[in-house]
C-alpha positions in Angstrom: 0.0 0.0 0.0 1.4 3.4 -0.8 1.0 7.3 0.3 -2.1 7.9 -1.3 -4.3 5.4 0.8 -7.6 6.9 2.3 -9.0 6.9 5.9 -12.3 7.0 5.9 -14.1 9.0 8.5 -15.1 5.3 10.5 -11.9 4.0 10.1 -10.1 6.9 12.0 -12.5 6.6 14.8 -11.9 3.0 15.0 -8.2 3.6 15.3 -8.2 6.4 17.6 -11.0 4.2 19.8 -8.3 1.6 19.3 -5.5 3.4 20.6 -7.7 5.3 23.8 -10.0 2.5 24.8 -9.0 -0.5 26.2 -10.7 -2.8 28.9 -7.5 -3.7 30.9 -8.7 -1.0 33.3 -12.4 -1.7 34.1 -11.5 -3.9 37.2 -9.6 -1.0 38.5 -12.5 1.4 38.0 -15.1 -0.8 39.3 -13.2 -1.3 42.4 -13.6 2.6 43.0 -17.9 2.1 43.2 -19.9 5.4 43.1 -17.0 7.3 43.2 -15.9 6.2 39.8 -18.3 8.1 38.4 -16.5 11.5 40.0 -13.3 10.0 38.5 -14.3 9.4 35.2 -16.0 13.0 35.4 -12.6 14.3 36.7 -10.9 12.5 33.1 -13.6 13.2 30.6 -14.4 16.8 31.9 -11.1 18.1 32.4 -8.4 16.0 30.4 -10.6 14.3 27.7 -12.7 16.6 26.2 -10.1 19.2 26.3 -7.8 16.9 24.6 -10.4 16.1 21.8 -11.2 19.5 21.2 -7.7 21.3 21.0 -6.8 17.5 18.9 -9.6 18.7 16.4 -8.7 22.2 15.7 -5.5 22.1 15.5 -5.7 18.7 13.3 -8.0 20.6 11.2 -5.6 23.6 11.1 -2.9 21.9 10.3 -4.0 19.4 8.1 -1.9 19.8 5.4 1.3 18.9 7.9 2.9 15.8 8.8 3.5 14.3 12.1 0.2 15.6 13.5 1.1 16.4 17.0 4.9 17.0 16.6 4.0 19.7 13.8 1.4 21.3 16.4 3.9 22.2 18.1 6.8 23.1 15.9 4.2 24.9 14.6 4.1 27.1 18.0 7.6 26.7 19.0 10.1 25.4 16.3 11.0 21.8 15.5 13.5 21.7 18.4 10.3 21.3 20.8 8.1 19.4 18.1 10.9 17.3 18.8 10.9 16.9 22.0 7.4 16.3 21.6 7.0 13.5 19.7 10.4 11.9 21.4 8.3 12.0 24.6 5.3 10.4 23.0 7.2 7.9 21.2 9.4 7.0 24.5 6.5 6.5 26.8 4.8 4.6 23.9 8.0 1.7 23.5 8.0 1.7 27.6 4.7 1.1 27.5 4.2 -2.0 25.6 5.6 -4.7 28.1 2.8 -3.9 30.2 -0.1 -4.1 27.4 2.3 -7.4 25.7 2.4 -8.7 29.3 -1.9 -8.0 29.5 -2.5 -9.6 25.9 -0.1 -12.8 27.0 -2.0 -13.3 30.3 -5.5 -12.8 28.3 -4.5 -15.8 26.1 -3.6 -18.4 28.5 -7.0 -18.1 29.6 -8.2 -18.6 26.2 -6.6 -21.6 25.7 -7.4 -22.8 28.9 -3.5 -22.3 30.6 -4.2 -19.4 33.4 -1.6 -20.8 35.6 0.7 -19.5 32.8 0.0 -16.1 33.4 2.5 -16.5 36.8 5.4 -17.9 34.1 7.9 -15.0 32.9 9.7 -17.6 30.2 5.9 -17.5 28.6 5.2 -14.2 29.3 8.8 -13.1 27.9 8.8 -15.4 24.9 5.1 -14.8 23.4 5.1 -11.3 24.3 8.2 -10.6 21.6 6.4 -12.7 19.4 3.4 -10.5 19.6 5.4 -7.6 18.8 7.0 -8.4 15.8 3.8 -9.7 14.4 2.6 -6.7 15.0 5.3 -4.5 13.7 5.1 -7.3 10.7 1.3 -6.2 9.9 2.4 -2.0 10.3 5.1 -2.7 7.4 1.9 -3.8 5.1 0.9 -0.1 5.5 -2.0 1.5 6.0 -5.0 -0.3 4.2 -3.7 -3.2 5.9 -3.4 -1.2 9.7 -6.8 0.3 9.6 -8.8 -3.5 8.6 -7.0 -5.4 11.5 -7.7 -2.7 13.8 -11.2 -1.9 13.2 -12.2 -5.6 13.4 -10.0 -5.8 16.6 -11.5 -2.8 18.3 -15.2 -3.7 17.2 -14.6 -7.6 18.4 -12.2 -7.1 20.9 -13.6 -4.2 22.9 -16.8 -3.2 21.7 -18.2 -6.4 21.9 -16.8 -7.8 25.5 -18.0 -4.2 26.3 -21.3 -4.6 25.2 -21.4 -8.3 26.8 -20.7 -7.1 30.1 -23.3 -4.3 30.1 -26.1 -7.2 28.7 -25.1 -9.7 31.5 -25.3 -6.7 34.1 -28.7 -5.6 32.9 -30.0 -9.6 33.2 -28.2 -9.9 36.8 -30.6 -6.7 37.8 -33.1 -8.1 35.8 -33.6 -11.5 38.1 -33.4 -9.6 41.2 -29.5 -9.8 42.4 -28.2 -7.1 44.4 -26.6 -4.3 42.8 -23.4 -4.6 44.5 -22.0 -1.0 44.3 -25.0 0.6 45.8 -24.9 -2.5 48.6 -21.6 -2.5 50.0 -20.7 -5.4 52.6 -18.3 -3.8 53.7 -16.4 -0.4 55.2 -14.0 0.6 52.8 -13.0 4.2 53.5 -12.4 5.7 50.5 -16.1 4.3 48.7 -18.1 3.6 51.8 -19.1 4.4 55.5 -21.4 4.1 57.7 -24.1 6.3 58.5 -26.0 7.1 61.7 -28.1 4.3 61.2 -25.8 2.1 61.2 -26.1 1.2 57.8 -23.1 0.9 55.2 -23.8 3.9 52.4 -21.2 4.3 49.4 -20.1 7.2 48.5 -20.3 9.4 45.7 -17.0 11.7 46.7 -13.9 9.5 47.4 -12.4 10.3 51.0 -8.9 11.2 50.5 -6.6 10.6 53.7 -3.3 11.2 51.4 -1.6 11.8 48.2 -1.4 7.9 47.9 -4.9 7.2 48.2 -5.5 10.1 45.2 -2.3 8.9 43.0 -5.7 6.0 41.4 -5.8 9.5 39.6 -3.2 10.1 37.5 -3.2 6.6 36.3 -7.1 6.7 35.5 -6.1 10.1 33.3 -3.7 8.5 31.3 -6.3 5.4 31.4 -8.1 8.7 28.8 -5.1 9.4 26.9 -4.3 8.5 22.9 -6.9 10.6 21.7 -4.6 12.6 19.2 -2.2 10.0 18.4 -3.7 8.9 14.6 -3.8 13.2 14.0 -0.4 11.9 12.2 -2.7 10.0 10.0 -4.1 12.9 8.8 -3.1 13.7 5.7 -4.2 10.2 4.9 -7.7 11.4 4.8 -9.8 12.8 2.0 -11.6 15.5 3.6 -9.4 16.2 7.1 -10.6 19.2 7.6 -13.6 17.9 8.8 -13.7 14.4 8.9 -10.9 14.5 11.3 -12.8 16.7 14.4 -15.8 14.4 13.7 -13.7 11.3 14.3 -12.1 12.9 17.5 -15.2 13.6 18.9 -17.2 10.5 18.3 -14.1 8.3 19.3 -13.7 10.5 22.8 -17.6 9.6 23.1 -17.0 5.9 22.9 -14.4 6.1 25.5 -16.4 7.7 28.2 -19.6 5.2 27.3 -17.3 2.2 27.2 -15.5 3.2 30.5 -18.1 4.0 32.4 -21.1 1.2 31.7 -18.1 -1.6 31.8 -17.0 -0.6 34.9 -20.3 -0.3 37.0 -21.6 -3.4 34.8 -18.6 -5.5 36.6 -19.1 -3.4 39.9 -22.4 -4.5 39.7 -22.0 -8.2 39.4 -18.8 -8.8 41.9 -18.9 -7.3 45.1 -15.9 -4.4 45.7 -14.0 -7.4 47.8 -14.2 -9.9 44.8 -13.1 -7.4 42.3 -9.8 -6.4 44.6 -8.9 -10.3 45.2 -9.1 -10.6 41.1 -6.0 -10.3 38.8 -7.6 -8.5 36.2 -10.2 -8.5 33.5 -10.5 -12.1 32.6 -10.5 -12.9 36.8 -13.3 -10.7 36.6 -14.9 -12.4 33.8 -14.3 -15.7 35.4 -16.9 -14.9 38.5 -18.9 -13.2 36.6 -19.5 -16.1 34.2 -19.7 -18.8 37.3 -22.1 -16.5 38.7 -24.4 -17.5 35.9 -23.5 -20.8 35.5 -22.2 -20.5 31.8 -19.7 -23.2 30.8 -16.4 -22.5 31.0 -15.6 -22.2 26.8 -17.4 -19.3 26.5 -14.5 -17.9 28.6 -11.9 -19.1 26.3 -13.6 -17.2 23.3 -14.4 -14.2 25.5 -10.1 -14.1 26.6 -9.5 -14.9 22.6 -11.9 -11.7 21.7 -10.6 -9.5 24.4 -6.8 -10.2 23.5 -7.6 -9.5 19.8 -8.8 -6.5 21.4 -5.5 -5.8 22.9 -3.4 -6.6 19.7 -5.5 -4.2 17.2 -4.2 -1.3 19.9 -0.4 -2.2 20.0 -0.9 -2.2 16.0 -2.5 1.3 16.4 0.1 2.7 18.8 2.7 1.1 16.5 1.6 2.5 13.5 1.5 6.1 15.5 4.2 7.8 17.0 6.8 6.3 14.9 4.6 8.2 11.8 6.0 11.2 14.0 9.6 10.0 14.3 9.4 9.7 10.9 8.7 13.4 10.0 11.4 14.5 12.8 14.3 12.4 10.9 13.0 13.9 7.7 13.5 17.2 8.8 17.1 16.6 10.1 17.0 15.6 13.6 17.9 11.8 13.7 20.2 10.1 11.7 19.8 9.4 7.8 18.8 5.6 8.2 15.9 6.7 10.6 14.3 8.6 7.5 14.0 6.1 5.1 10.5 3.6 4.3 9.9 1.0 2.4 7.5 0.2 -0.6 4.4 0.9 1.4 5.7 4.8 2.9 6.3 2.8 6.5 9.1 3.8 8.9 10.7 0.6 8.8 14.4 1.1 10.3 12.3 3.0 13.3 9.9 0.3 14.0 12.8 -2.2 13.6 14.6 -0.5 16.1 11.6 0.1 18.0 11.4 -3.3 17.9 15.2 -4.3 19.4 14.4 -2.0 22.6 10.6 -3.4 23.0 12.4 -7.8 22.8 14.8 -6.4 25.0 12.4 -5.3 27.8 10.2 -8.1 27.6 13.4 -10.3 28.2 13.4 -8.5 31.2 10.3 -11.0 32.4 12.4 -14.3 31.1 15.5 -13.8 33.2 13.4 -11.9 36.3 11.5 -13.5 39.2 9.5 -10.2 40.2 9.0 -7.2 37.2 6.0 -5.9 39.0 8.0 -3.3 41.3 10.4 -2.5 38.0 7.9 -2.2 35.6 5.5 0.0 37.7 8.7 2.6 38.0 9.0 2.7 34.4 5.5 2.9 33.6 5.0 5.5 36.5 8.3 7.2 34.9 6.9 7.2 31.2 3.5 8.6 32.5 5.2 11.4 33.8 6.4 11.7 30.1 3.2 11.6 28.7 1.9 13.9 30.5 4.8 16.7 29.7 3.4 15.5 26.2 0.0 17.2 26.9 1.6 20.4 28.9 3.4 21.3 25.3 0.7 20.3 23.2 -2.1 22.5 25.3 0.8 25.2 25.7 1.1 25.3 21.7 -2.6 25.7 21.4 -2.9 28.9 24.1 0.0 29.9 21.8 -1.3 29.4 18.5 -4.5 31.0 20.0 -3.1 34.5 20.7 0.0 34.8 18.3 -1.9 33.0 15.3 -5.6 34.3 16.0 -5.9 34.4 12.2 -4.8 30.9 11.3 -7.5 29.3 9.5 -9.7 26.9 11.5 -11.8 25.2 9.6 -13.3 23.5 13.3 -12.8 25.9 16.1 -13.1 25.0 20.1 -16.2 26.5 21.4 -16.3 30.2 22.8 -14.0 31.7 20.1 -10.4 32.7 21.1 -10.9 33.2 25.1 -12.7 30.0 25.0 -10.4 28.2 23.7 -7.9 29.5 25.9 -10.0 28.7 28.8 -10.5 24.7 27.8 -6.7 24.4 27.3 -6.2 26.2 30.9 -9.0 24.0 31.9 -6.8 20.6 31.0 -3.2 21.9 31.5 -4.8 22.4 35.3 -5.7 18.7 35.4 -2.6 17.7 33.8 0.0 19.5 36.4 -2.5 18.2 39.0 -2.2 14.6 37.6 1.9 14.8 37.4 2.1 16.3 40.6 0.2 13.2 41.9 1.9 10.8 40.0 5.2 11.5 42.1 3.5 9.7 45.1 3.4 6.3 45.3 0.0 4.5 45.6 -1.1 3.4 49.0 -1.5 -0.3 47.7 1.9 -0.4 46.0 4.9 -1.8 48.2 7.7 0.7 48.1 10.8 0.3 51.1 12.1 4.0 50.6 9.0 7.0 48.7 11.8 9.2 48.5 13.9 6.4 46.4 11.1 6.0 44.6 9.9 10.1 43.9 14.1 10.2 43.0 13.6 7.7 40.7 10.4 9.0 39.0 11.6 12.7 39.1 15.6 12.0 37.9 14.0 9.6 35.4 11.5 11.9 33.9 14.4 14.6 33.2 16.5 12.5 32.1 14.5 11.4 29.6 13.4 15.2 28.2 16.7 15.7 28.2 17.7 13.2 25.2 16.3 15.0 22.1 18.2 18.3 23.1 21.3 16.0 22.8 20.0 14.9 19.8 18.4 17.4 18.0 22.0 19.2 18.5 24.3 16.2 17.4 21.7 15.7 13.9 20.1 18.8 12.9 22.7 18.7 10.6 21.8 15.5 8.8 19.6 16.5 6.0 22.3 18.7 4.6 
């Protein structure tokens, strides 16, 4: 497939549902009861729909440019900070994939009937950097190819286990089982308490008693993040200028549905206990199916959807940033080799490298007893990176606002230019808010030293913005 393939309108919502949605979280949410419903507020209202409306302006804007958020803000700033912008987005995005590899690799030894494997890092390891490379494998087919693998996997791999769990809750309500996040058993301070009568109410706030309880929020954010990674897809559209804001939008409404009736639909069916004592999704799925008696296949096919599910978003990530590291070693600031594709426009010597780093960390769980600790520093350390991502990006758009008002815009946020301001005040707030929290360890993680730890995660952060500076300086050269 060449240049000149066309997104359609659908198939850029698919992707970008594909790359924002997944249902790894719901457990987590649905362990948070009524409150979850503050929490998913807190995302949508102040980091979401702020994303998805600066994404669609300034994709519309800057339609005509490649490497969709990296020429946002090079746009603003220059392509030394487009550069660190899509370095950031593109490092978090390789640290991030032993943690969705390690998800999918656990998903599928319960479709094939092995869940004792999910506990064996030589499986884990092994079939993770399989997975990879059959993904990267599929993004070197190019685009035609990218888009039909990842809309079926988002449609049967989320959207359908999405729409299962919301059927089964509405026929456990149906026969006249308890709702179980409206009936707690039990005190659990930051969802429940008890009343003057005695009786166990949840809550609607969550009680805060420290910054660990509170750091759930950071992680739920970024649980709402992706929304303008396919904007470097753009120019592969027809009509961007406005098929691309109507794709945001509609794909940043699928997320909030999908996250919020999954999670109450499990929170529903397995009481807050249950859902804590579960390793995840296909646990959850596990009680929720013996609950109703089904046999124990339909599990298998369910874990076989949901990790198709899985895949179709490593394809879309894959097939994302790297678009943007592309346009940055065209311009000059990587070596040559990093700028060249093959027959079908792909990055290919950037996914292939991509590719080296992401076997090496997932080697990391062959040779390892315990990754849990490691891996939750890196992916705490590469949040803190994606969310630097979003100060630049809603930086460039106050920017653009005030020193560009003129730019044409063919979608514009609401409320003109001090509207617009205002929604990308309104999610740089939640954003410093969110990377301020993310420097305290959860209550529930197991950490000897939090100020090793807030070292760790604040050293590594810097030190990690601090690499395309280095670079940008030794290449800028290149392209002459």
């Amino acid at each position: 497939m060449n240049n000149k393939t066309i997104l359609t309108t659908l198939q850029m919502t698919l992707l970008t549902g594909a790359a924002v949605i997944s249902l790894r979280g719901l457990p987590m949410m649905a362990m948070e009861g009524l409150t979850i419903f503050f929490f998913i507020a807190f995302a949508s209202i102040l980091f979401l729909i702020p994303t998805a409306l600066i994404s669609a302006e300034l994709g519309s804007a800057l339609s005509d440019k490649e490497g969709g958020i990296y020429a946002w803000v090079k746009e603003a700033f220059g392509e030394k900070w487009g550069f660190l912008e899509i370095w950031l987005l593109w490092a978090q995005n390789v640290t991030w994939y032993p943690v969705i590899l390690g998800f999918v690799c656990v998903t599928l030894s319960y479709a094939f009937g092995k869940p004792e494997f999910a506990q064996n890092g030589f499986y884990i390891g092994i079939a993770g950097i399989l997975l990879y490379w059959t993904a990267t494998l599929i993004t070197f087919k190019g685009n035609a190819i990218i888009a039909k693998v990842v809309d079926q996997g988002f449609l049967l791999g989320t959207c359908l286990p999405g729409i299962v769990l919301v059927v089964i809750a509405i026929v456990w309500i149906a026969k006249g089982h308890p709702i179980h996040f409206l009936n707690p058993s039990e005190v659990h301070h930051a969802i429940a308490y008890v009343n003057d009568a005695g009786q166990i109410v949840p809550r609607f706030l969550p009680k805060v008693t420290g910054m660990g309880d509170i750091a759930f929020l950071a992680g739920l954010v970024l649980l709402f993040a992706g929304v303008e990674v396919h904007a470097i897809n753009i120019t592969k559209m027809q009509k961007p200028k406005t098929q691309f804001p109507i794709a945001i939008l509609i794909a940043s409404i699928l997320c909030i549905v999908i996250f919020s009736l999954g999670s109450l639909s499990i929170a529903t069916v397995i009481p807050q206990k249950q859902i804590g004592l579960t390793a995840g999704l296909m646990d959850a799925f596990k009680i929720i199916f013996t609950n109703f008696n089904l046999p124990s296949w339909i599990l298998n096919i369910m874990a076989l959807l949901v990790a198709f599910g899985s895949f179709a978003g490593i394809i879309s990530w894959t097939a994302g940033p790297s678009r943007g590291m592309l346009k940055a070693a065209q311009d000059g600031m990587l070596p040559k080799v990093f700028a060249k594709t093959n027959e079908n426009g792909i990055e290919k010597n950037i996914l292939l490298t991509q590719g080296v780093i992401v076997s090496l960390l997932m080697s990391v769980y062959i040779f390892m007893d315990s990754v849990d600790l490691a891996f939750f520093l890196i992916t705490t350390v590469t949040a803190g990176l994606y969310l630097f991502v979003y100060i630049l990006m809603y930086i460039a758009a106050i920017y653009l606002k005030i020193k560009k008002p003129d730019m044409p815009r063919p979608y514009s946020m609401p409320g003109g230019k001090a509207g617009g301001i205002l929604i990308a005040l309104v999610g740089l707030a939640a954003v410093l808010f969110a990377l301020g929290v993310s420097f305290f360890p959860p209550s529930d993680i197991p950490v000897s030293s939090p100020k090793i730890y807030v070292a760790l995660v604040v050293f590594g952060t810097i030190g990690f913005s601090l690499i395309p500076f280095g670079l940008h300086y030794r290449y800028k050269g290149s392209k002459k």
